[in-house]
N, C-alpha and C positions, 0 to 999 in steps of 0.2 A: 520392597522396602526392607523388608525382616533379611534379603541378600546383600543388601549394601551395592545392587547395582546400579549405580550413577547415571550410566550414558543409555542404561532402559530407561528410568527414571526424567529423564531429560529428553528425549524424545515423545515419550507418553504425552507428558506437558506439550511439549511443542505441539505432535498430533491435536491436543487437546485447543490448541491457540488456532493452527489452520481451521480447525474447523468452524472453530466461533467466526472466523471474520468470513470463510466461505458461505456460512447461512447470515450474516450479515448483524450477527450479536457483539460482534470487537468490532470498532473500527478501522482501518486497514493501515499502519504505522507510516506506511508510502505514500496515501494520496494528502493533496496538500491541506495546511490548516487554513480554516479561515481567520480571516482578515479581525482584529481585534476590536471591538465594541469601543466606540468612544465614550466617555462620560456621559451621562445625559444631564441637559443644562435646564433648571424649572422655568417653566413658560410663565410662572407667576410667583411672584414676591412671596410667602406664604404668611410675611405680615399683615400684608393687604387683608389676607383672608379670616383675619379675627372678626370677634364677634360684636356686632356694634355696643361702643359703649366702656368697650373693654380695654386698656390700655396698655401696652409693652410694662415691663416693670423698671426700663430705662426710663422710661416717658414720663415724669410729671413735674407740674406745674406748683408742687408744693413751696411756700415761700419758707428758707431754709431757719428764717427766724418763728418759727412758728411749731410747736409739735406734732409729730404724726405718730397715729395710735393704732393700735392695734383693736385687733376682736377681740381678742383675749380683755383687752383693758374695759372694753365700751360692755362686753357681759359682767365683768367686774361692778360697771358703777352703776347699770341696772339691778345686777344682786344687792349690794348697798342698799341702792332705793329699797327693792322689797321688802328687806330686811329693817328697815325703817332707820338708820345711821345716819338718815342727816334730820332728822325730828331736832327741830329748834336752831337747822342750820338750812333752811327754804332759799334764800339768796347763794350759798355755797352748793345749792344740788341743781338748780339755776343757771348758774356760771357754768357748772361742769359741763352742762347738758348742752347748753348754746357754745360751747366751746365742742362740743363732738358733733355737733350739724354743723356747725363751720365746716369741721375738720373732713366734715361727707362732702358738700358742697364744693371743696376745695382738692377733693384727691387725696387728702392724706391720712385716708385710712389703708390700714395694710393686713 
């Protein structure tokens, strides 16, 4: 290298290449390739394979006039509760509440 000779340099390499593919470490650049992998096609839907119960988040049945709620919202109005915010409002924590078992009942919680 430190001579700057090339064509030592390039045959060393080559030596270096014969011999990989002669003890069988290179592959051999001549013999033919094989034949290309097709895709492989799934033997099963992988929607099928949810968990019962469990529903795509395209899939529901929510009627569009109607709210759908979050967890976030339904720990919100259980806080309230404990926190006592509806004392003297028993028909409005009521409502709320049969309005979130609907909304379970119905799918449209998210």
């Amino acid at each position: 290298m430190n001579a700057a000779d090339a064509p030592r340099v390039l045959r060393f390499f080559n030596g270096f290449l014969a011999e990989e593919r002669a003890t069988g470490q290179l592959p051999d650049p001549n013999a033919p390739q094989p034949a290309p992998v097709p895709p492989r096609v799934a033997a099963v839907n992988l929607v099928t394979l949810t968990a019962p119960g469990v529903r795509p988040a395209t899939d529901t049945n929510a009627p569009a006039d109607k709210p759908i709620f979050t967890h976030a919202q339904i720990r919100e109005f259980y806080s309230h509760q404990g926190r006592a915010r509806y004392v003297g409002r028993e028909q409005d924590r009521k409502n709320d509440e049969a309005e979130i078992f609907a909304a379970q009942r119905e799918g449209r919680i998210r």
